[in-house]
C-alpha positions in Angstrom: -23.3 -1.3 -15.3 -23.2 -1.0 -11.4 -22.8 2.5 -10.5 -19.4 3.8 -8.3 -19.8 3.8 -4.6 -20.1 1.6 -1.9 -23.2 -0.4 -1.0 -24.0 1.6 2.0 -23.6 4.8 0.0 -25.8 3.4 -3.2 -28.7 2.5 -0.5 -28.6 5.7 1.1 -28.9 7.5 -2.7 -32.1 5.0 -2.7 -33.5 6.0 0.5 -32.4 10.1 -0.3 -34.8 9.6 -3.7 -37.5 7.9 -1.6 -37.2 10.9 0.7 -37.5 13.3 -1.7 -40.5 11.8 -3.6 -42.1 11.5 -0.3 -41.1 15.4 0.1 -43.4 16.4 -2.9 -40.4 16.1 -6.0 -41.4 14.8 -9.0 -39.5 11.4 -10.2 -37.6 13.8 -13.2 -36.5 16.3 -10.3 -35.0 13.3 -8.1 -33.6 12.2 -11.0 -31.7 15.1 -12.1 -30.8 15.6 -8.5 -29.2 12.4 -7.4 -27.7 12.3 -10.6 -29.1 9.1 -12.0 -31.8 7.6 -14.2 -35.2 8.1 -14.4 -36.1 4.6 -14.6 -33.5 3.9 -11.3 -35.7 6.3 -9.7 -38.9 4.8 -11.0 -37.9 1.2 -9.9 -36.8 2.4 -6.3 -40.4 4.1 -6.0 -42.4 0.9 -7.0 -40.4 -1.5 -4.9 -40.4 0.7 -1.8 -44.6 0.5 -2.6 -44.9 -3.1 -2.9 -42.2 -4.2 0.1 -41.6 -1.5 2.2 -38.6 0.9 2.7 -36.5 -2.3 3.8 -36.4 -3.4 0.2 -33.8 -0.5 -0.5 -31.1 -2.0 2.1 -27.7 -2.9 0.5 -27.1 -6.7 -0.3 -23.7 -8.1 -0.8 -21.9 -7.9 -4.0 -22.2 -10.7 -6.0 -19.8 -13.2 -7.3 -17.0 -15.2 -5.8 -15.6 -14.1 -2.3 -11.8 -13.1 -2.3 -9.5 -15.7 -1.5 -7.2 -13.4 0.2 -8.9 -11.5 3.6 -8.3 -7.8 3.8 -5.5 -8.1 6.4 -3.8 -10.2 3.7 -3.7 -8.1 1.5 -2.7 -5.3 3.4 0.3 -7.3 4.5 1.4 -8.4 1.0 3.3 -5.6 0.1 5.6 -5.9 3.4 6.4 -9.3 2.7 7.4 -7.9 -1.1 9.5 -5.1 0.4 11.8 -7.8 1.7 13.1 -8.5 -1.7 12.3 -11.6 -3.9 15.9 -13.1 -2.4 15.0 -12.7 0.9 12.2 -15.7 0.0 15.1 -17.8 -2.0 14.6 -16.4 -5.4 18.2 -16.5 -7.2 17.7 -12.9 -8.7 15.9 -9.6 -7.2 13.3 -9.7 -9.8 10.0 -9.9 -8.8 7.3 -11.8 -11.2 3.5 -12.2 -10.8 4.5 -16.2 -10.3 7.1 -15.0 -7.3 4.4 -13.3 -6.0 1.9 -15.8 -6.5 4.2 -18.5 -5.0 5.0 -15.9 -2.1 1.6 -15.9 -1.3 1.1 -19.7 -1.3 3.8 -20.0 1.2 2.7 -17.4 3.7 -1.2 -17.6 3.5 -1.5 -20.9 2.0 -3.9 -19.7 -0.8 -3.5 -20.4 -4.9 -4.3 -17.6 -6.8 -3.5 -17.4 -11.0 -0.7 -15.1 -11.9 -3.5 -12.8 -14.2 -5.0 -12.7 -10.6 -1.3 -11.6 -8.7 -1.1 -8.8 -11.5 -4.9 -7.5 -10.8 -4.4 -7.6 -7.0 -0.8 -5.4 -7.3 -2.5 -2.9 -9.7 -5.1 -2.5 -6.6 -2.5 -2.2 -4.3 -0.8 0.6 -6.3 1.9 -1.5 -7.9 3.3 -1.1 -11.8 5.1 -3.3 -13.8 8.2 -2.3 -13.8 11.7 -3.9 -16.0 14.8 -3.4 -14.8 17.3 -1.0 -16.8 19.4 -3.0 -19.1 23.1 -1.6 -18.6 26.1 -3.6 -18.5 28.0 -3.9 -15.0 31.6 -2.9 -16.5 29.6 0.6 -17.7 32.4 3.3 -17.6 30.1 6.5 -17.5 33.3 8.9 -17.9 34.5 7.2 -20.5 31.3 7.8 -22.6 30.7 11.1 -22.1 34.6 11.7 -23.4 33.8 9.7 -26.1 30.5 11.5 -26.7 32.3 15.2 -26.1 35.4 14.6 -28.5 35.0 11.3 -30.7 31.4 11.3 -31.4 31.7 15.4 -32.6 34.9 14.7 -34.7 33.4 11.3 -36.7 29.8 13.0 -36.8 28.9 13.7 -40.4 28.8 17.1 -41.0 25.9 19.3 -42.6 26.6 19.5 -46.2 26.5 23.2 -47.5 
């Protein structure tokens, strides 16, 4: 599993270990110290001895580029603020296909509703359901009914 951090930081955790082996630690000390394996240790000394300190630099992360740029996706939720009526949905609810259609129309770019619901959890969005509560709700009404019907029909405690 690929450790947390950025590439940048990982390479200079690589080039920190190569630093210290080259200071005089042993590969268990640069270990315990960086907080990672042995063998990571191990594998950054041999390749730094058979290509050079240039061998430690951060590549790119594999796997498919994002579809939506960075500015996109900072933008997305500002376009969501407007409401999903504002962009000629008949109700206020917003869906991972709303979104996804949303996004279509603005930055011209498909992207899977699984994907929609991956991209809003990044962005700090949750699911949310709307209360279900009828409109004529008479909230005095039920707490009277609560305070004097409910306690008279209640069944009692039997002895």
């Amino acid at each position: 599993m690929r450790p947390h951090g950025t590439p940048q930081e990982l390479e200079r955790r690589r080039r920190r270990a190569i630093e210290l082996l080259q200071g005089g630690a042993s590969v268990t000390e640069v270990a315990r110290r960086l907080e990672c394996s042995h063998s990571s240790v191990i594998l950054w000394r041999d390749r730094v001895q058979r290509r050079g300190v240039d061998a430690l630099r951060a590549r790119p992360a594999p796997g498919r580029p994002p579809k939506l740029r960075a500015k996109q996706v900072e933008r997305l939720p500002r376009l969501l603020v407007r409401g999903a009526m504002a962009w000629g949905f008949p109700t206020e609810l917003w869906t991972t296909q709303r979104i996804a259609t949303v996004i279509r129309r603005e930055f011209g770019v498909r992207l899977h509703r699984a994907h929609v619901s991956r991209l809003l959890s990044g962005l700090g969005w949750s699911c949310q359901k709307p209360e279900r509560r009828a409109l004529e709700r008479d909230e005095a009404a039920i707490a009277h009914w609560k305070r004097y019907r409910w306690t008279a029909i209640k069944k009692q405690r039997g002895a």
